[in-house]
Backbone as CSV, one residue per row, in Angstrom:
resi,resn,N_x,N_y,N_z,CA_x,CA_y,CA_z,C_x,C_y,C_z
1,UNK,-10.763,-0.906,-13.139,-9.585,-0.213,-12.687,-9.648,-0.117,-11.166
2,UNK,-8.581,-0.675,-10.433,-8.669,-0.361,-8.509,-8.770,0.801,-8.269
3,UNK,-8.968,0.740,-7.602,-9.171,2.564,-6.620,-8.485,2.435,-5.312
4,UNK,-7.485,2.821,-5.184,-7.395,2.836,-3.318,-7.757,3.301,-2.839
5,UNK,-8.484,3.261,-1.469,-8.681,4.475,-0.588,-8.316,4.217,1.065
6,UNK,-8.791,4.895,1.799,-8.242,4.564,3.233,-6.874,4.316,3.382
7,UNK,-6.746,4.128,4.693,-5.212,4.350,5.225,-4.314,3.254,5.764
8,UNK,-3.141,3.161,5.910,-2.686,1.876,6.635,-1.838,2.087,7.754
9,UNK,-0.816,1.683,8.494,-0.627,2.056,9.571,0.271,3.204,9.366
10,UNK,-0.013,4.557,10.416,1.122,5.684,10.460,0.927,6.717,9.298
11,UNK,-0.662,6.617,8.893,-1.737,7.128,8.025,-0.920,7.418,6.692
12,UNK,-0.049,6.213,6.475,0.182,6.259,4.869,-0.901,5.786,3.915
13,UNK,-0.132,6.120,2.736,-1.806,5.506,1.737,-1.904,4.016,1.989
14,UNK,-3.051,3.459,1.566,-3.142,2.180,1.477,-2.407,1.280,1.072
15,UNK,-2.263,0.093,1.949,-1.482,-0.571,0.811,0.263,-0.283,1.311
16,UNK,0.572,0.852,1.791,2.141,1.120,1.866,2.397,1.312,3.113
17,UNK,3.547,0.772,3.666,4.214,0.218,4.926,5.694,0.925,4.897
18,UNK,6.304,1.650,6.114,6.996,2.319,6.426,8.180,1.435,5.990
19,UNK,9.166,2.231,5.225,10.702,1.049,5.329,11.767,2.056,5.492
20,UNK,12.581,2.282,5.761,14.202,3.075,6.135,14.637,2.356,6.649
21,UNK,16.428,2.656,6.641,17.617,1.978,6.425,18.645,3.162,6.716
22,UNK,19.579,2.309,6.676,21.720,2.922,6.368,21.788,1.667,5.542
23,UNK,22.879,2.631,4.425,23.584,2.289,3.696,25.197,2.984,4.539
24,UNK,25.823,1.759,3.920,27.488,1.836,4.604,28.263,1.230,3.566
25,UNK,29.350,1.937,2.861,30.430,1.455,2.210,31.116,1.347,2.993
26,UNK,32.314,0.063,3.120,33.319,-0.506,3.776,33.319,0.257,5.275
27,UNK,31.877,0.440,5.918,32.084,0.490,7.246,31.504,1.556,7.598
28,UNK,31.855,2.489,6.262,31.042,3.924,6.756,30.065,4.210,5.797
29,UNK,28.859,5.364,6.654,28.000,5.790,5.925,27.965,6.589,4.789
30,UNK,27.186,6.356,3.886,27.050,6.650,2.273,26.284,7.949,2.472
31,UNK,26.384,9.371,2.367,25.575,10.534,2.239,25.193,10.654,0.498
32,UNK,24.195,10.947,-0.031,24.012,10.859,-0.934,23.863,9.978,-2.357
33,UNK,23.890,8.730,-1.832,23.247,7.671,-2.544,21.754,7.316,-2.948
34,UNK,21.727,7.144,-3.907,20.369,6.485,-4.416,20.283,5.112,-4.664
35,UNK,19.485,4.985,-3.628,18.669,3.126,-3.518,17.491,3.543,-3.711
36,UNK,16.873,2.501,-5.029,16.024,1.798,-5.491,15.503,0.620,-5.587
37,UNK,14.120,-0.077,-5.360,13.502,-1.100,-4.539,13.019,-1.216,-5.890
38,UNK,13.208,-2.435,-6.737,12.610,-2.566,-8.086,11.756,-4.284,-7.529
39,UNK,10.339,-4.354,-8.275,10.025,-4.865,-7.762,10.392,-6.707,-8.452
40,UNK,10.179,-7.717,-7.307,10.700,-9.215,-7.865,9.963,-10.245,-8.198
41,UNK,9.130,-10.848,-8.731,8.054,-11.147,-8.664,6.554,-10.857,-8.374
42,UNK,5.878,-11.849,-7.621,4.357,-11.529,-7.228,4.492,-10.287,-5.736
43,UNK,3.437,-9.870,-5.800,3.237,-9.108,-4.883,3.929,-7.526,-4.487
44,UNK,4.915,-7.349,-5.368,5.108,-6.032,-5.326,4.650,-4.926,-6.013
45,UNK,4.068,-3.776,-5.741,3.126,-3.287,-6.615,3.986,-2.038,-8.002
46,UNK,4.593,-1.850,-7.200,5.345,-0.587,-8.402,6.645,-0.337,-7.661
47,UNK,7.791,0.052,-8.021,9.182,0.585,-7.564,9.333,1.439,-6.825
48,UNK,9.939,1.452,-5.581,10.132,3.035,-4.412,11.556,2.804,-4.905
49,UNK,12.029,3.901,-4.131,13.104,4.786,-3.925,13.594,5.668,-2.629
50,UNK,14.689,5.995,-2.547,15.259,7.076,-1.623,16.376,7.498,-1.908
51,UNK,16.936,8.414,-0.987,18.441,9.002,-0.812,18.649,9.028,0.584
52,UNK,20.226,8.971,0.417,20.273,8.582,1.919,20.984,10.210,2.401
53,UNK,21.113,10.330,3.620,21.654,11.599,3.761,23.028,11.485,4.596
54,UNK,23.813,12.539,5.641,25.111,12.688,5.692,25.402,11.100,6.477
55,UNK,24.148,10.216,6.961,24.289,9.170,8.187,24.064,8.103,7.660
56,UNK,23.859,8.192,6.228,23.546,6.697,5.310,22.240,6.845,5.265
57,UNK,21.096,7.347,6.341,20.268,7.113,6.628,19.154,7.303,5.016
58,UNK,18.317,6.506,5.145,17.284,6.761,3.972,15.694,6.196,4.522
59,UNK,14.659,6.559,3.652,13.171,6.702,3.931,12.402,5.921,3.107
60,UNK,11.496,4.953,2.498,11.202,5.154,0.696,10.264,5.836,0.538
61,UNK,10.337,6.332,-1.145,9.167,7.231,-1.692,8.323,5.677,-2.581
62,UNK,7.159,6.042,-2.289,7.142,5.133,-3.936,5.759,6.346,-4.627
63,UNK,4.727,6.885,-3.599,3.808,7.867,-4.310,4.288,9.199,-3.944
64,UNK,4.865,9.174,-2.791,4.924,10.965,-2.542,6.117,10.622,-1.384
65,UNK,6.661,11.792,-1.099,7.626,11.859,-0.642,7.860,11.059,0.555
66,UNK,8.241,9.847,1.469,8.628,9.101,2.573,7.255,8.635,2.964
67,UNK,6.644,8.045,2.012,5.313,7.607,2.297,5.111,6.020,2.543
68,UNK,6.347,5.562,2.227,6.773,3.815,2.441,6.874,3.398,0.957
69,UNK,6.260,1.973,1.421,6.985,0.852,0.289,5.621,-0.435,0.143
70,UNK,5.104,-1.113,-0.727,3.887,-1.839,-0.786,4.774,-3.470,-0.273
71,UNK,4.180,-3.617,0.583,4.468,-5.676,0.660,5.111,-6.242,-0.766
72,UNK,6.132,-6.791,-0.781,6.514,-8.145,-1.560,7.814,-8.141,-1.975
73,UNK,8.410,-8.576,-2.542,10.112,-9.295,-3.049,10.684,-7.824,-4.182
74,UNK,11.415,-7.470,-3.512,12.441,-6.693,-4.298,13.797,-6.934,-4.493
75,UNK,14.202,-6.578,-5.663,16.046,-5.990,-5.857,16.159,-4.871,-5.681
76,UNK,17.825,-4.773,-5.086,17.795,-3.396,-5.299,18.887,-3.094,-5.693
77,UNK,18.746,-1.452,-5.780,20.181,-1.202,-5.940,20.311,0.314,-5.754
78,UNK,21.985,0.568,-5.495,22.160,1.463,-4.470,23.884,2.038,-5.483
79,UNK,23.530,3.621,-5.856,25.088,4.192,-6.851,24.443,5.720,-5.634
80,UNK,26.049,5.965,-6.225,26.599,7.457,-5.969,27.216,8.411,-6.517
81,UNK,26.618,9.025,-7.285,27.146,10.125,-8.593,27.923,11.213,-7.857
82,UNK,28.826,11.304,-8.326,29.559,12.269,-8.224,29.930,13.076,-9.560
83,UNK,30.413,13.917,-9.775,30.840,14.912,-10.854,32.667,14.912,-10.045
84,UNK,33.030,14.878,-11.855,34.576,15.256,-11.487,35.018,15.920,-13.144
85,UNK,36.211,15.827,-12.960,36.882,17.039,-13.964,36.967,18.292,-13.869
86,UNK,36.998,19.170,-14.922,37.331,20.552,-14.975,35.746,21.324,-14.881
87,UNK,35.785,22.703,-14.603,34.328,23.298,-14.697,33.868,22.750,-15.517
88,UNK,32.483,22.952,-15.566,31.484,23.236,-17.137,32.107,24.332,-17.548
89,UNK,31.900,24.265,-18.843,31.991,25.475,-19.887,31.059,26.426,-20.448
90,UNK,30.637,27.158,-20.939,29.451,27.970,-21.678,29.449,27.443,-22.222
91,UNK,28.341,26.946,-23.527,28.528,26.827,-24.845,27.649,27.297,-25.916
92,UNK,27.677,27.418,-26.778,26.362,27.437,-28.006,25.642,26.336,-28.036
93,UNK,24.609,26.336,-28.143,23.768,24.613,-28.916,23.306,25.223,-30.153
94,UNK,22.881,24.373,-30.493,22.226,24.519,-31.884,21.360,25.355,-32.183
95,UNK,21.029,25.625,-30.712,19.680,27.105,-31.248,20.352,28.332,-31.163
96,UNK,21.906,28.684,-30.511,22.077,29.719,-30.410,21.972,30.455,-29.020
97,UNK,21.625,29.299,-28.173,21.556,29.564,-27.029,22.872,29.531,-26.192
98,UNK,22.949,29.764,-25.281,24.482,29.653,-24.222,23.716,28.858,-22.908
99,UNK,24.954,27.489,-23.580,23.796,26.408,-22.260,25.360,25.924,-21.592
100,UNK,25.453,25.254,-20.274,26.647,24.450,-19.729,26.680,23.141,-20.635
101,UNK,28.341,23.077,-20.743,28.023,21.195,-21.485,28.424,20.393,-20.425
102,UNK,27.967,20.889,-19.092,28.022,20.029,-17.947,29.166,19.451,-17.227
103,UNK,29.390,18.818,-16.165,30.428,17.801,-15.907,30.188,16.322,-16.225
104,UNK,31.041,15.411,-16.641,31.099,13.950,-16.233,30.809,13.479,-15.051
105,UNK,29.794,12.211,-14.587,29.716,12.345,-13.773,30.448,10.970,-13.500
106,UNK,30.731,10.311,-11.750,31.071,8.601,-12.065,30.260,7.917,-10.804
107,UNK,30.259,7.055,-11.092,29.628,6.468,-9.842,31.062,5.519,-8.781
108,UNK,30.836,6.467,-7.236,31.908,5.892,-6.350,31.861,4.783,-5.745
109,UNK,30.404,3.857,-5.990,30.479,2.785,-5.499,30.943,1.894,-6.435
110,UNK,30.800,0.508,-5.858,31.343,-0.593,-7.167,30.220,-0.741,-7.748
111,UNK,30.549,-1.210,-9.089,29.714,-0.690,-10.440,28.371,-1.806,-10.427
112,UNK,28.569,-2.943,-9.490,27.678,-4.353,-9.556,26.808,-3.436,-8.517
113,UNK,26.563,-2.876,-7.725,25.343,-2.402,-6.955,24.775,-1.361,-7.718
114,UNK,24.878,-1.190,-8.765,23.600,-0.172,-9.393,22.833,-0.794,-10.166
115,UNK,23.171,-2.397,-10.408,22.067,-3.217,-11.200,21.323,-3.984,-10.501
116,UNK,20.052,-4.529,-10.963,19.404,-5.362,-9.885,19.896,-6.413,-9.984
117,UNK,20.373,-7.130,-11.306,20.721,-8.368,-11.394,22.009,-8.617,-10.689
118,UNK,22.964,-8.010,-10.868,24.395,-8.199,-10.187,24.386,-7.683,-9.080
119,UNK,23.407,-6.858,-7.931,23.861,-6.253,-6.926,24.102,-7.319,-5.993
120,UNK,23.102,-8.038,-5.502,22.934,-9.512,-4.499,22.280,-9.305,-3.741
121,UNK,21.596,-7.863,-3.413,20.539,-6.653,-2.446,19.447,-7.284,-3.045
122,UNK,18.575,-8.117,-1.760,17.189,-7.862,-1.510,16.695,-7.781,-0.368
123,UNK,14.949,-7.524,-0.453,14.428,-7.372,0.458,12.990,-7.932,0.213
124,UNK,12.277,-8.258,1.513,11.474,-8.536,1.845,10.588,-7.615,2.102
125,UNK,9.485,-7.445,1.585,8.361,-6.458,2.657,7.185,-6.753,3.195
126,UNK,6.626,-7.339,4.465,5.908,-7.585,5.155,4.422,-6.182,5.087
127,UNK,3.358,-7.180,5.884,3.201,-5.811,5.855,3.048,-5.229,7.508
128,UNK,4.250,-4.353,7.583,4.731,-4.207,9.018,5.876,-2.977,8.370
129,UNK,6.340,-2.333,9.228,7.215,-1.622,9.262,8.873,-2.210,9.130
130,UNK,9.898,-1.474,8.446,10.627,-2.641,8.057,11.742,-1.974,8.001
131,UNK,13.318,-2.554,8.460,13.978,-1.696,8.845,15.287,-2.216,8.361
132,UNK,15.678,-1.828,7.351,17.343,-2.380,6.570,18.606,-1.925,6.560
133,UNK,19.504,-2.525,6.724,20.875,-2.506,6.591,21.563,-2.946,5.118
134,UNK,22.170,-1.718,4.368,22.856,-2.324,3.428,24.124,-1.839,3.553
135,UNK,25.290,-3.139,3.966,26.700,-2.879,4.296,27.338,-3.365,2.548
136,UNK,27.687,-2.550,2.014,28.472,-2.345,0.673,29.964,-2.466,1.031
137,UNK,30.775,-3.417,0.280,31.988,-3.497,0.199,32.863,-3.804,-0.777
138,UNK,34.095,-3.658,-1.632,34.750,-3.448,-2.398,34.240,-5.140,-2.869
């Protein structure tokens, strides 16, 4: 079984290399999106993630919070949940409890960027610090 230990540059864990980005639908920045780095072949070690905030801007997680991303070939993909409709409601469940039956939620981007196969989003990861642009459009 590997063991990592020691550090790599900008005293992340081993092995993981700084990556952030903007995300931009048709020009402008995406606050609250989730992009995911799934990995594509050889050399990628396990899946990161982020959210981007009010500037598009995003970080990846893949062990702990903005700790980077490991070298090699990813897809990705990048949705934005929103909730719409009427309140939640109270309700009963089955135990007798009073739980919300929630809102619906939808996703505001187009529906081909939340898969890896249909998005057309990849990336490269060196091992170097690494710095992406994903411009999303209808």
């Amino acid at each position: 079984m590997p063991l990592f230990t020691g550090c790599s540059p900008k005293g992340g864990l081993s092995g993981l290399y700084p990556c952030e980005g903007t995300v931009t639908y048709n020009g402008a920045p995406v606050d609250g999106a989730s992009i995911t780095f799934y990995p594509d072949g050889d050399g990628a070690a396990r899946a990161a993630g982020g959210s981007t905030d009010a500037h598009g801007k995003f970080k990846t997680t893949t062990l702990k919070p903005q700790d980077g991303i490991f070298p090699g070939n990813y897809k990705v993909t990048i949705a934005k949940f929103e909730e719409y409709g009427p309140p939640p409601k109270m309700v009963m469940d089955d135990y007798g409890d009073m739980v919300s039956d929630g809102r619906p939620v939808k996703n505001v981007l187009p529906a081909k960027y939340e898969n890896a196969e249909t998005s057309g989003l990849t990336v490269t990861i060196e091992n170097k610090k690494k710095t992406v642009t994903f411009d999303l459009t209808d």
